[in-house]
C-alpha positions in Angstrom: 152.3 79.6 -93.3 149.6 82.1 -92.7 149.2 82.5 -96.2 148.7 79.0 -96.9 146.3 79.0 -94.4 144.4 81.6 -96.2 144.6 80.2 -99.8 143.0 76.9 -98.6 140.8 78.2 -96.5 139.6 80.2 -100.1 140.0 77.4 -102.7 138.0 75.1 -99.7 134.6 77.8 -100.0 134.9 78.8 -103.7 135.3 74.7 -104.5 131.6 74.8 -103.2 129.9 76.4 -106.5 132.5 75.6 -109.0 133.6 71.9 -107.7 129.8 70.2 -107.9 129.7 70.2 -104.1 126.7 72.7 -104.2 125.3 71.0 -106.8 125.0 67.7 -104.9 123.2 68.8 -102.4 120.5 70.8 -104.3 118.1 67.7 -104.7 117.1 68.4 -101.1 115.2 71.9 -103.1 112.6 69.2 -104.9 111.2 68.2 -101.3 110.5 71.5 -100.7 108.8 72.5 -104.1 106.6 68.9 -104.3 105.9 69.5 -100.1 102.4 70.5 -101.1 101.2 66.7 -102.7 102.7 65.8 -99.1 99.4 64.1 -96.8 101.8 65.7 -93.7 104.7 68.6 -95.0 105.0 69.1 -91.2 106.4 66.0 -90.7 107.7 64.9 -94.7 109.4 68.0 -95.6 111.9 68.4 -92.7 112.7 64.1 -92.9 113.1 64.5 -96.3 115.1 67.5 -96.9 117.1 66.6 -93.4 117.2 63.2 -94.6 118.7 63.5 -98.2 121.2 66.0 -97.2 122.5 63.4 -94.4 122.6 60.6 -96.6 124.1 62.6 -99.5 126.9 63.9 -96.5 128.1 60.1 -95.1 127.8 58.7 -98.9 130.4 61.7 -99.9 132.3 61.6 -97.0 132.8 57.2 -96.7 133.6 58.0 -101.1 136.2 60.3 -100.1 137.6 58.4 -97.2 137.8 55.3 -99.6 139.5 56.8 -102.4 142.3 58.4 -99.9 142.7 54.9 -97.9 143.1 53.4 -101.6 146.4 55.2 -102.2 149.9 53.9 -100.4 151.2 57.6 -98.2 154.3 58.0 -100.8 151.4 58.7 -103.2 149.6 62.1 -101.0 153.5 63.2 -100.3 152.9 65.8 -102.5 149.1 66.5 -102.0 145.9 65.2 -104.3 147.1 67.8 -107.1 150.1 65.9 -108.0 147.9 62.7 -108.5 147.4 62.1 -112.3 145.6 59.1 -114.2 145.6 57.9 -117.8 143.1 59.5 -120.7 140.4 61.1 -119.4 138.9 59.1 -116.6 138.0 60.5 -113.5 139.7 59.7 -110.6 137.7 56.5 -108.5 138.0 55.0 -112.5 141.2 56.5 -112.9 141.9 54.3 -109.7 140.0 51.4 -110.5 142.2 50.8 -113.5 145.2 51.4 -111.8 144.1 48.7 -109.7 143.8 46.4 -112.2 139.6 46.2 -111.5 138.4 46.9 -114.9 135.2 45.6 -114.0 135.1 48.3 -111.7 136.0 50.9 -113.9 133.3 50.2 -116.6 130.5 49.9 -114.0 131.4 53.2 -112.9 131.8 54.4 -116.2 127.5 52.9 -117.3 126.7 54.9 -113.5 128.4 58.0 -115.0 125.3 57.8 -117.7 122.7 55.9 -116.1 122.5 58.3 -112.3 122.1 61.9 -114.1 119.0 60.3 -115.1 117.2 59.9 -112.1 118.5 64.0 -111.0 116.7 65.1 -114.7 113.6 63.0 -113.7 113.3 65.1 -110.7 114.1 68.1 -111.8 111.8 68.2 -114.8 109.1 67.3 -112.0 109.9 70.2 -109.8 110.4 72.4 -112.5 106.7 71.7 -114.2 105.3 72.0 -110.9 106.7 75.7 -110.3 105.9 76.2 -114.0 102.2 74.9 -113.4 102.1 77.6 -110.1 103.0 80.3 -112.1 100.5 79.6 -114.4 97.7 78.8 -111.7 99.1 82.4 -109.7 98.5 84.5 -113.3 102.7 84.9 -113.1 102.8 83.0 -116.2 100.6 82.3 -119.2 97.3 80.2 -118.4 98.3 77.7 -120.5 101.0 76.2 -118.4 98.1 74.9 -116.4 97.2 72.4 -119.1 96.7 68.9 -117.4 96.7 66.1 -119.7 94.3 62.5 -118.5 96.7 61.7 -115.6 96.3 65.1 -114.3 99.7 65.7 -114.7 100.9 69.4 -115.9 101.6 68.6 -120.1 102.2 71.4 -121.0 104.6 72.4 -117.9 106.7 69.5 -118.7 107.0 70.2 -122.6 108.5 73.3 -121.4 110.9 72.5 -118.8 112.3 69.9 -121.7 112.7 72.9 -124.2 114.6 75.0 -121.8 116.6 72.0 -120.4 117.7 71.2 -124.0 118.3 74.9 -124.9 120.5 75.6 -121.5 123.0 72.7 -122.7 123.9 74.7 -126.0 126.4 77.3 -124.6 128.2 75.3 -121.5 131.2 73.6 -123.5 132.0 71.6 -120.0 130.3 70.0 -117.2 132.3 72.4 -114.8 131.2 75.5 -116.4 127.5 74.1 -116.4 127.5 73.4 -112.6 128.4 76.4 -111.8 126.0 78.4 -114.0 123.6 76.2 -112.8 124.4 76.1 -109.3 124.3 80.3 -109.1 121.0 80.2 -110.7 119.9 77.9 -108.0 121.0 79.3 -105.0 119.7 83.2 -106.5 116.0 81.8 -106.3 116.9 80.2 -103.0 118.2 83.8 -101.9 114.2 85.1 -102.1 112.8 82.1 -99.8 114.3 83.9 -96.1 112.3 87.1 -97.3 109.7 86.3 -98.6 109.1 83.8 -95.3 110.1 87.0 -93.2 107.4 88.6 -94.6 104.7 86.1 -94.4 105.4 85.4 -90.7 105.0 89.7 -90.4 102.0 90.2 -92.3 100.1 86.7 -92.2 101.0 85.6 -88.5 97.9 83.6 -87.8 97.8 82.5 -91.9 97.2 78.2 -91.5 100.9 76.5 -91.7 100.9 72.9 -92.2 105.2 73.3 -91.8 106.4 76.2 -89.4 110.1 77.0 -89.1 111.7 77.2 -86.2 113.9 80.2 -85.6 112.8 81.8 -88.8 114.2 85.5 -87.7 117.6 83.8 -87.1 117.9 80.8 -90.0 116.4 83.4 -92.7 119.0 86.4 -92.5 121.7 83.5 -92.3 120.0 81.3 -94.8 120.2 84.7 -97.3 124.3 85.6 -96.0 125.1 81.9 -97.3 123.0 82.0 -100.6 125.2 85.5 -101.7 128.5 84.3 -100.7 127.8 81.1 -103.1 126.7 83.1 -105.8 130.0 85.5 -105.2 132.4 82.7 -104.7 131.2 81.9 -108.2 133.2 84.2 -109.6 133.3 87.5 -111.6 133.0 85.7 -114.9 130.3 83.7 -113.9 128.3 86.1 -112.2 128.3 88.5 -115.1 126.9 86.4 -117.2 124.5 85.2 -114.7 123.3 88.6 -114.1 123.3 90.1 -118.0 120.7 86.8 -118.7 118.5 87.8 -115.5 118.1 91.7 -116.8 118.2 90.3 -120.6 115.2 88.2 -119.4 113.3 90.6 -117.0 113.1 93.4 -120.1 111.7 91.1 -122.1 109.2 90.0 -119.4 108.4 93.7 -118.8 107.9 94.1 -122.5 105.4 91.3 -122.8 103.4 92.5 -120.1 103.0 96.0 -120.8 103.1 96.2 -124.5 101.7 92.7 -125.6 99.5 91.2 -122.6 98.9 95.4 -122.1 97.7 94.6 -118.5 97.6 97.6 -115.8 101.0 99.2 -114.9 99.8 99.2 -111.1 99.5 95.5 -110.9 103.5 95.2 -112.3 104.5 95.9 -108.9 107.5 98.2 -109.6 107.4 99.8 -106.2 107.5 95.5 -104.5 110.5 95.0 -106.6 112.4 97.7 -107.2 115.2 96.5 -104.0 116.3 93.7 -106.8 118.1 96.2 -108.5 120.7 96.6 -105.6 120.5 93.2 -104.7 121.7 91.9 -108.1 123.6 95.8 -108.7 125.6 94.9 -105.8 126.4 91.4 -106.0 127.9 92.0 -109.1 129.9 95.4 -107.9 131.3 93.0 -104.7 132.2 90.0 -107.3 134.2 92.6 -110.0 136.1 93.7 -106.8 136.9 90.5 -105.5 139.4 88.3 -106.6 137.5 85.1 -107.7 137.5 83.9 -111.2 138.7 87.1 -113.0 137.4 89.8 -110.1 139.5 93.2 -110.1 141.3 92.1 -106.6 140.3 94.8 -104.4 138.5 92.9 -102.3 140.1 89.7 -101.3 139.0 86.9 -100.2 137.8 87.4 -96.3 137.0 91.0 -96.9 134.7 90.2 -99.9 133.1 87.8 -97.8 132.3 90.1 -94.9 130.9 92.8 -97.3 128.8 90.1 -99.3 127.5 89.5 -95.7 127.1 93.1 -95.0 125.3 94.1 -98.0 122.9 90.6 -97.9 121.7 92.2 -94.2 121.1 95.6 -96.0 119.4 94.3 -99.1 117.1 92.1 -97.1 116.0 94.9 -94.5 115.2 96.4 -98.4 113.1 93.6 -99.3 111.1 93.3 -96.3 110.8 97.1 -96.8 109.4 96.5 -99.9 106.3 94.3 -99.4 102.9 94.2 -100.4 100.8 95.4 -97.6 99.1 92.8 -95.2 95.6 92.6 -97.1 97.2 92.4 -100.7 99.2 89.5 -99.4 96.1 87.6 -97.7 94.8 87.9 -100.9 97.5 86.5 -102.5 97.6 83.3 -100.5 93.9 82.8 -100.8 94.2 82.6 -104.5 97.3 80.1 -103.9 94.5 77.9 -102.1 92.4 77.4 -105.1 93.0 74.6 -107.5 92.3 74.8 -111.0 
């Protein structure tokens, strides 16, 4: 019993990367990266990345609550995994045509390529705008500050396409996607609790228009959750994950030192340095875990108190590692100025 206890309690949290559930909630992260065009962030930002998550949770929740009521009790007796369906449809068209509601079935199946519509829409917004920042900050190339008549960031937008085309090429299948995509997503999320930590350190009385309550207690928590997603990725996914982030950080390196050929001291090596045992020892905790093709040392609870463990290290790291207080004002004073 105890055992079965334990093996759903692990397929319930590593479902959370690989399953989609991760990856439905993430549209909440384009509230935060637009909350600058907001008239009020203090007030917009919280109602709408509160809100969306809370509407996305009852919509999810009443789906699966529907599809469970749908089915007579003889058809759980042996649990969801013993359901099966004809060809390939998923399972609310699986059950729609079961059901003999055909219309049903094919509006479900236009909704299947109508919705991911409106998610690229977004995306390619927020994406241009963190593009456009770079750009504006000098972390990027000028250009990506190009605004076309409607002020909106061309060039930005051209990009974002490219790469969005370009990132479909090796991901055979939707599940292996999401959960490329949702690691990769939750990693950048992993540097917004220290990088707050250290604005609210060095730049206490900086102007806030949006100020997070309990900031020394949600951050540390906020970074423990973003590692144990990544880990509960798996082995697999995280080596790959990790091998593109180094691939693409040498060739960054490259391009500023030997093609841009700007001054070594600005790189920062000393400010970034603790990502090398961040990354280093996410991918150590996953290759001794047992998810998705880990060694098995580790298993499932102990991997998880370790990931924990080593987040609270790597973070004390971090903060450790920050610009000094004046460097950082002026940082956020060129952040200020528009283009």
């Amino acid at each position: 019993m105890e055992d079965r206890r334990a093996g759903a309690g692990r397929g319930i949290f590593t479902a959370l990367p690989t399953a989609g559930i991760v990856f439905s909630y993430l549209g909440f992260r384009t509230a935060i990266d637009l909350g600058g065009e907001s008239a009020n962030p203090g007030r917009d930002i919280p109602l709408a990345v509160i809100g969306s998550v809370a509407i996305s949770a009852v919509l999810y929740i009443l789906l699966q609550a529907a599809f469970l009521m749908a089915h007579r009790p003889e058809d759980l007796a042996h649990g969801c995994a013993q359901l099966s369906f004809t060809a390939q449809a998923g399972p609310f068209t699986g059950l729609a045509a079961t059901l003999g509601l055909g219309w049903l079935a094919t509006l479900l199946y236009v909704d299947a390529y109508v919705s991911p519509g409106g998610t690229a829409l977004m995306y390619m917004t927020s994406g241009a705008r963190i593009l456009f920042a770079a750009g504006e900050s000098a972390a990027g190339p000028r250009w990506l500050t190009t605004l076309n008549e409607s002020k909106a960031p061309l060039a930005s937008v051209l990009v974002m396409w490219v790469v969005g085309v370009l990132f479909l090429l090796p991901f055979p299948a939707w599940k292996l996607m999401v959960s490329y995509i949702t690691s990769v997503t939750v990693l950048t999320y992993g540097l917004g609790p220290i990088v707050l930590l250290v604005l609210r350190r060095s730049q206490p009385d900086i102007r806030r228009p949006f100020r997070l309550w309990g900031a020394e207690f949600l951050a540390p928590a906020a970074f423990v959750c973003s590692n144990r997603v990544i880990y509960w990725t798996g082995f697999k996914t995280d080596s790959f994950l990790l091998a593109l982030i180094a691939g693409v950080f040498v060739l960054y390196a490259l391009s500023y030192h030997f093609v841009a050929r700007l001054p070594t001291a600005e790189f920062g090596w000393r400010h970034i340095a603790w990502l090398l045992p961040w990354f280093g020892g996410l991918w150590v905790l996953s290759t001794l875990g047992d998810v998705d093709g880990g060694y098995g040392h580790l298993s499932f609870w102990p991997g998880a108190v370790a990931v924990a463990i080593w987040s609270l290290i790597v973070m004390e790291l971090g903060l450790r590692s920050a610009r000094p207080a004046a460097e950082t004002a002026e940082m956020m004073q060129l952040k200020d100025r528009t283009v």
